[in-house]
Structure formats: C-alpha cells, structure tokens
N, C-alpha and C positions, 0 to 999 in steps of 0.2 A: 215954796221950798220943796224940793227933791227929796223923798227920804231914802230914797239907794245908796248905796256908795259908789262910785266914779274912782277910776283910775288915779283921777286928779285931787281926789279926797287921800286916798293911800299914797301917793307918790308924797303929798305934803307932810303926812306923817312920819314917813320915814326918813325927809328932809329933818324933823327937828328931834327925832329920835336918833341921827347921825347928829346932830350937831350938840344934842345930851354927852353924846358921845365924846366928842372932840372938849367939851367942858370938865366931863369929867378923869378925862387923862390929863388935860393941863393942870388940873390940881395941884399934883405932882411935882409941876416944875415952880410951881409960884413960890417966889425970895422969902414969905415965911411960912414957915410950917404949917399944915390942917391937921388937924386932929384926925387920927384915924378913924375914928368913934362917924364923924362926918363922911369920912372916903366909902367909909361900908354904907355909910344910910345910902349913898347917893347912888353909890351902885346897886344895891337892892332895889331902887328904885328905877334904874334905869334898866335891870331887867324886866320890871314887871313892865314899864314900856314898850320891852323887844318884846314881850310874850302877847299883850294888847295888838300890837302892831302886827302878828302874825295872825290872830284871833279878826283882827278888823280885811285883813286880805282874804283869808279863806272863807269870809260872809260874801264878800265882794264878787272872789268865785262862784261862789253858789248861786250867787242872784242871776251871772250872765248866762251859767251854763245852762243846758237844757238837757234833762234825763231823757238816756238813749233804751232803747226798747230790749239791747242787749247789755248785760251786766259787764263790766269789765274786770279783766283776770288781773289780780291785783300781785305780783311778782317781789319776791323780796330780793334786796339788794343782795349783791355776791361780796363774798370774802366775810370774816369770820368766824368763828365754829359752828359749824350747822348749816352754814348755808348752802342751799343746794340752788342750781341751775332749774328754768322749765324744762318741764316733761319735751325731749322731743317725738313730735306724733309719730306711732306706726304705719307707714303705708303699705306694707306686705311686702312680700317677697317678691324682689323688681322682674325675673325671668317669671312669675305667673301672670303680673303685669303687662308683659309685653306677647305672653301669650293669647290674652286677651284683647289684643290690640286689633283696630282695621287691616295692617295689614297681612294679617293672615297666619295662622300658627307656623305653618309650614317653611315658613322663614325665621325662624326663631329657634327652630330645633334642628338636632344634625340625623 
C-alpha cells in the first residue's frame, strides 16, 4: 500500500464531501420536518469535512512539489482596504538607457 496521496485519493473525497453536500440541502425539502437542532450538527459536520478536504489536498501538494532554489514572492490579492498592487521595478531613466546603448550616444542626442 502507497502511503502518499494521489489525485485519485483527493478527487474521491471531494466526490463524497459534494455528495454530503447534496444530502445535506435535501433535508430541507423532505415531506416531514428535521429538527433544526440535526440541520446544524450536520452542517458543522460537513464543514469540518470541507476543512479536512482542503488540509488532505495541500499535503498532497506538498508531497509533488519540489522546493525551488529561489523563494517565491508571495502577492496579495487586489481590491479591499489596503491592498496594494507589486512594486513596479525601476529601470532608470529610458534617454540614459539608450545613451548607453551599441548604437552610439551621438544618435540619441540633438
């Protein structure tokens, strides 16, 4: 037995955490009443499912990936108070740039 997780491990669980799912909205509709006291256990419970099942994917990530030599810049999403855009880089001043250029300053100035 494999003790990694596989795609095919995660894909099955989110088949029966979608089909928790689909159980626990028909409650709802069934000819006699649940007690609501039942409607909230079951959904606490099928949160802590979705929470498992995000916890079981991100191990599964970890195991394939392979640590890169360079760190990656971690960006926060835009829109809400505070959020800011990445930094765009400075590349200088474009006319010292192009005075530095192969083809020659004296074409670049008047």
């Amino acid at each position: 037995m494999n003790p990694e997780l596989t795609k095919t491990d995660t894909r099955a669980l989110w088949y029966a955490v979608e089909a928790y799912i689909s159980i626990v909205k028909a409650m709802k509709n069934l000819p006699s009443p649940v007690d609501q006291d039942v409607v909230d256990k079951e959904r606490q419970i099928l949160t802590a499912a979705t929470r498992a099942l995000r916890k079981v994917n991100a191990i599964r990530k970890a195991q394939t990936s392979r640590p890169s030599e360079k760190p990656q810049v971690q960006y926060r999403t835009a829109g809400g108070a505070g959020a800011q855009a990445p930094a765009i880089p400075d590349f200088g001043d474009p006319e010292q740039r192009m005075r530095g250029s192969s083809l020659g300053s004296s074409e670049w100035t008047n």
